[in-house]
C-alpha positions in Angstrom: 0.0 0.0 0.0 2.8 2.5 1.4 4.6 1.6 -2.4 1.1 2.5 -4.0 1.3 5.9 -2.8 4.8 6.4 -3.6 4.4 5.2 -7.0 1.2 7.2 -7.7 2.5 10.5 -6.0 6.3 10.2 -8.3 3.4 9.8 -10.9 1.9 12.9 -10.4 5.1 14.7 -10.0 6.5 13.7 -13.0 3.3 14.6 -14.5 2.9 18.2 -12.6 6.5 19.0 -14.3 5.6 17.5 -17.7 2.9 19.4 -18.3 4.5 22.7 -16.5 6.9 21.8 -19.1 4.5 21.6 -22.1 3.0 24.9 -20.4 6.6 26.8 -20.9 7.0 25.6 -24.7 3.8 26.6 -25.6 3.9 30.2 -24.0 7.2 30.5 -25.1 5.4 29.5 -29.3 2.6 32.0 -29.1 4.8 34.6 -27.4 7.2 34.4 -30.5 4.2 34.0 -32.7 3.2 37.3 -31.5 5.9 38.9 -31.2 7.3 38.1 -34.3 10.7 36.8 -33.7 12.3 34.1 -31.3 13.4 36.4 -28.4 10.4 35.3 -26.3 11.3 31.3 -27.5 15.2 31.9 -26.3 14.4 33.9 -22.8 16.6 32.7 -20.1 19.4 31.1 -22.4 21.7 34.5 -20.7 20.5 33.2 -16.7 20.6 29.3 -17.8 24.1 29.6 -19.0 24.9 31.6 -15.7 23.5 28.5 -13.8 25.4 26.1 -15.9 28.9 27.4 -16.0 29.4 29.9 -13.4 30.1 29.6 -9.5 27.0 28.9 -7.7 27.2 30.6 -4.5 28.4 33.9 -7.2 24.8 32.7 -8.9 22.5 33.2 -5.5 24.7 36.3 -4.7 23.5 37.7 -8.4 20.0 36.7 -7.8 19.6 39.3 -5.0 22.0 39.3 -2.3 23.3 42.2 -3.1 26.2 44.2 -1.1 24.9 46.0 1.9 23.8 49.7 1.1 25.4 52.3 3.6 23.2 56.0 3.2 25.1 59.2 3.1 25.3 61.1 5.8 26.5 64.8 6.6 28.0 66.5 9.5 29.2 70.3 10.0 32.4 69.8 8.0 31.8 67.2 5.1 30.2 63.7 3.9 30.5 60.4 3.8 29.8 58.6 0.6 30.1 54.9 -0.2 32.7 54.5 2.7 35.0 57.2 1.8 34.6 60.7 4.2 34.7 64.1 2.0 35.0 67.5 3.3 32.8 70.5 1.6 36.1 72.1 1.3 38.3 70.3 -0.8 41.7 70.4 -0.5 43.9 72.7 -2.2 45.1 71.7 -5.8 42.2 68.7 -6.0 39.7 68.8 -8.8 36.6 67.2 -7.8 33.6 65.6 -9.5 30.3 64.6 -8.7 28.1 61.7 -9.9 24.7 61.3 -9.4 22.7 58.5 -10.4 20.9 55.2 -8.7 22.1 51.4 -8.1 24.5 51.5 -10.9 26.4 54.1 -9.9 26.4 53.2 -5.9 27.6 49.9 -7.2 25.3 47.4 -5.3 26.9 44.6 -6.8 30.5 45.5 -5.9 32.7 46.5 -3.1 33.1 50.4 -3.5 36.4 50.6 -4.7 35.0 48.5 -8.0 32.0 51.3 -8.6 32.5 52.8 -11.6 33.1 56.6 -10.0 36.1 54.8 -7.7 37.9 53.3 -11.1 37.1 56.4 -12.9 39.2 58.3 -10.1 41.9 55.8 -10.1 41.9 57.0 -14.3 41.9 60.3 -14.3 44.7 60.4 -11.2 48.6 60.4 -12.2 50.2 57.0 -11.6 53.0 58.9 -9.4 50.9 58.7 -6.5 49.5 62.2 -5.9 45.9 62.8 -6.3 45.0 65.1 -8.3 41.0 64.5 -8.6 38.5 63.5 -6.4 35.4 61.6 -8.1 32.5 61.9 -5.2 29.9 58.8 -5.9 26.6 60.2 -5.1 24.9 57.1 -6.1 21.8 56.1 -3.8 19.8 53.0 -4.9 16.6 53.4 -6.1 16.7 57.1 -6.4 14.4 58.4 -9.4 15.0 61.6 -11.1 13.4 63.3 -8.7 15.5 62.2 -5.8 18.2 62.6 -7.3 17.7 66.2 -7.7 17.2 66.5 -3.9 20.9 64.5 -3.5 22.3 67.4 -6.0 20.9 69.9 -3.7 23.3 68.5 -1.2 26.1 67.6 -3.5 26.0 71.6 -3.9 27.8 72.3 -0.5 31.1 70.3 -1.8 33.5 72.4 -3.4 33.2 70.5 -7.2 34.4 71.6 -10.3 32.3 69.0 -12.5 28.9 67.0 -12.3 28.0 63.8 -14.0 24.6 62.7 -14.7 24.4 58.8 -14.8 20.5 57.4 -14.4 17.4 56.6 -16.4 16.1 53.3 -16.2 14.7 53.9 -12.1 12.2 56.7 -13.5 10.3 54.2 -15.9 11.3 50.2 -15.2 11.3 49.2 -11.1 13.4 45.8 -10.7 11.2 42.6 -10.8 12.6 41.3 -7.5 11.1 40.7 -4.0 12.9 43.5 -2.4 11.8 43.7 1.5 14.0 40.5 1.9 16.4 39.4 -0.6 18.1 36.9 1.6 15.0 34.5 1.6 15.0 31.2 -0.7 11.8 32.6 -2.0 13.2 35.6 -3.5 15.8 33.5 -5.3 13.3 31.3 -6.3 11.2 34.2 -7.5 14.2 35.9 -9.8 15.0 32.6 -11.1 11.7 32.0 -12.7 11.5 35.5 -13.9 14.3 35.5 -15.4 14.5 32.1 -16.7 10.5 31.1 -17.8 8.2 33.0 -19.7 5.5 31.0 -18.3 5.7 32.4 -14.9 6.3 36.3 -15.8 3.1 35.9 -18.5 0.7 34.7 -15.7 2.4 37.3 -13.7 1.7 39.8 -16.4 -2.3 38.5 -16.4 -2.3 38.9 -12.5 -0.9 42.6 -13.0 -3.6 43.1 -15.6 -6.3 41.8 -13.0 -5.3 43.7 -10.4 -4.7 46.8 -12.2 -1.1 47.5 -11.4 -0.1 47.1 -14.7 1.6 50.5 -16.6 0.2 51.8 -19.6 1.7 54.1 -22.3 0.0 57.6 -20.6 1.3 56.2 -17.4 5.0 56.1 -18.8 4.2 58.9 -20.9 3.9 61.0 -17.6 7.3 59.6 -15.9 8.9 60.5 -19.5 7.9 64.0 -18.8 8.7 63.9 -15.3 12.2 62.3 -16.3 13.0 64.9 -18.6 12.0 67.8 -16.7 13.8 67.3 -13.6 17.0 66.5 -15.6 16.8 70.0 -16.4 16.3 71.4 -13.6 19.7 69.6 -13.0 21.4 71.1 -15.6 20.2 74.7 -15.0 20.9 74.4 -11.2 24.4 73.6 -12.4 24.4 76.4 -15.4 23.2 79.2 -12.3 26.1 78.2 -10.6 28.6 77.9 -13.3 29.1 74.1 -12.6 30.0 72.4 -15.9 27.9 69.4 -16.3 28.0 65.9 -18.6 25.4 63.7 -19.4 26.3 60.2 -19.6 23.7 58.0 -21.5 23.0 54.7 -19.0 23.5 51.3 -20.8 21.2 48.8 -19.8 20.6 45.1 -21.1 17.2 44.6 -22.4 17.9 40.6 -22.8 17.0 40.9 -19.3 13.5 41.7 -19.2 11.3 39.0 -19.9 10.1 39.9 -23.4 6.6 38.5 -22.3 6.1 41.4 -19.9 4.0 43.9 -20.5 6.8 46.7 -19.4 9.0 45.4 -22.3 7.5 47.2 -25.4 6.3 50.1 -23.6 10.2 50.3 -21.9 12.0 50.1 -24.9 10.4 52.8 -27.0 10.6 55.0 -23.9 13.9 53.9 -23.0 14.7 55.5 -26.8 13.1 58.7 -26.1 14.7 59.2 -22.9 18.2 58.7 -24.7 16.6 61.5 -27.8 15.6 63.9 -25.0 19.2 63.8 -22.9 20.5 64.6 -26.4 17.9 67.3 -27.0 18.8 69.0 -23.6 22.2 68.0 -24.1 22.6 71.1 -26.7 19.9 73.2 -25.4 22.1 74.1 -22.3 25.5 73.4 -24.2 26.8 70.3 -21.9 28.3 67.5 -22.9 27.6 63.5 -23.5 29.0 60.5 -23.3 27.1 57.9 -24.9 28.0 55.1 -23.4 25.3 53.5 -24.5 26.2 53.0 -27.9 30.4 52.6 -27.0 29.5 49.8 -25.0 26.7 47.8 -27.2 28.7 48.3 -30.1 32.4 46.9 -28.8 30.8 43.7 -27.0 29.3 40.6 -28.9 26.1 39.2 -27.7 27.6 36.5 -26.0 29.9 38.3 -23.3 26.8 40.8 -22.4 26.5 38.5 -19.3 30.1 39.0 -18.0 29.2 42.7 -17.8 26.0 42.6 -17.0 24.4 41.4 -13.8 20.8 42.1 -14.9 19.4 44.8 -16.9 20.7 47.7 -15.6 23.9 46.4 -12.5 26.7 46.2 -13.9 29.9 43.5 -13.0 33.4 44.8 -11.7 34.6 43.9 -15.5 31.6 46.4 -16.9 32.4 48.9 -14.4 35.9 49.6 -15.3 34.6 49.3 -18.8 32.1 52.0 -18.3 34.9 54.1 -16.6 37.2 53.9 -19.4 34.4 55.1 -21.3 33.8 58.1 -19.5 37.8 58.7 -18.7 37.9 59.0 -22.8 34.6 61.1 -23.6 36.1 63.5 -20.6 39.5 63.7 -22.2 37.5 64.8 -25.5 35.3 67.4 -23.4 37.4 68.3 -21.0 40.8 68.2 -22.7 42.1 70.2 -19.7 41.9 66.5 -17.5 44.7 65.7 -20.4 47.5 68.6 -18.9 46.5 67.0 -15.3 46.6 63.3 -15.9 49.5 61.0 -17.1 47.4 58.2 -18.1 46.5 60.4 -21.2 47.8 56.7 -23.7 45.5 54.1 -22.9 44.9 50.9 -24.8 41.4 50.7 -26.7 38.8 49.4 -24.3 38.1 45.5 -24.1 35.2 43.9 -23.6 37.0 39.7 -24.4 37.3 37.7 -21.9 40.9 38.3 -21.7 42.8 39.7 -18.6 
């Protein structure tokens, strides 16, 4: 009897998963039949050959165990920011620049000496030893445009010679992640299936269609406008105060949002207008861009996305010095001043291989 019910219950198991299984290939059919191409019938292959070939414990780490975030905080004489204590006063001789953006440009996914603002320093500083710049991260995770302009309200009372705008994707596409506790199983389980079947994020499409949460173009419409707007008032806050100011456009990896989820479309044709308008304001106030964007996408194949990437918009240690190299060069070209100051003025072309 007892080898009855084992038999019948590995039955049903092996028949829960079969059909769960016939239930994946056939969303992922008619998601590619609608769609019109086989990105739907190939989501997951970048998160399945993570699982495959890298280090697992790296894998769970990735999947939302993120680096603890430390806030900013102020006292009478100066800052602290991503471990490293500023005073408003900078010493004499320093040039000092400020960057402003979320997640990506806190680094939650690397130690802060591996952020992208820290290698960038390291760049721009002579390889004698003496330091020469200062490069202030004013990242804060999950800061939107609009809090972001609050942190530049208090970025104003360092002595800076240079701001750099870093952030997009926060305004318009929210993570897909539990975030309360990202050390539980269930939030790895969770990011797993997102990422990896496109059954799971289409029913979790329908149950944001049934409960209304789901965002629709005038919704993104309206956090286009607000996106834009509040990047100028950046860039006149810093044009009243004589600040220079450069805009970097934000690479981001769309491989990682399930193409079955309803964000997807409405994200990517936003995502481009967001990139138009930073070009638009851009030359309407007469600071320059970086567009990193197009540097990066262009100078790495397909298949090493995933060693710079951690999701969608996080980058690796490997695609934050990549991204820093970027912006070392467009500021050489813009700022060709940071060329008398620096001795790392030769540099190799940037990488993206796999090599060292």
């Amino acid at each position: 009897m007892i080898r009855l019910k084992i038999y019948a219950a590995g039955v049903g198991l092996v028949m829960a998963f079969a059909m769960l299984g016939m239930g994946e290939l056939a969303a992922r059919t008619i998601a590619s039949a609608i769609r019109g191409d086989l990105r739907p019938f190939c989501y997951g292959s970048v998160e399945l050959h993570r699982l495959l070939f890298e280090d697992k414990s790296e894998i769970l780490r990735k999947q939302g165990t993120f680096f603890s975030v430390v806030p900013a905080t102020y006292d009478s004489l100066g800052g602290a920011l991503r471990g490293r204590y500023f005073t408003f006063k900078k010493p004499p001789g320093r040039r000092r620049i400020l960057v402003f953006g979320g997640s990506a440009v806190y680094s939650v996914t690397t130690a802060g000496t591996k952020s992208f603002p820290a290698v960038l320093e390291h760049l721009l500083n002579a390889t004698d030893g003496s330091l020469q710049f200062e490069v202030l991260n004013m990242g804060e995770p999950g800061a939107n445009s609009e809090r972001i302009r609050q942190i530049q309200q208090d970025g104003f009372q360092f002595e800076h010679s240079l701001e750099l705008f870093y952030h997009l994707s926060n305004d318009f596409l929210a993570p897909a992640v539990i975030h309360s506790r990202p050390e539980l199983i269930v939030s790895k389980v969770y990011n797993s299936l997102y990422r990896m079947s496109v059954l799971f994020s289409s029913l979790q499409r329908l149950v944001m269609k049934f409960t209304k949460t789901e965002l629709n173009e005038e919704d993104v419409n309206r956090l286009y406008q607000r996106y834009r707007y509040n990047v100028e008032e950046m860039l006149k806050a810093c044009q009243e105060r004589n600040i220079p100011a450069v805009i970097i456009k934000q690479p981001l990896d769309l491989s990682y949002i399930s193409t079955t989820d309803s964000r997807y479309r409405i994200f990517v044709n936003v995502y481009r207008k967001a990139l138009a308008a930073l070009d638009e304001l851009a030359g309407q106030y007469g600071v320059g861009i970086i567009d990193a964007t197009t540097i990066l996408h262009t100078s790495t194949p397909w298949e090493l996305s995933h060693e710079i990437f951690y999701d969608h918009v996080h980058l690796t240690e490997k695609g934050n010095a990549i991204v820093a190299e970027i912006v070392y060069r467009g500021l050489l070209d813009l700022q060709p001043e940071f060329s008398k100051m620096s001795s790392l003025k030769v540099m190799s072309p940037v990488r993206t291989d796999a090599s060292p």
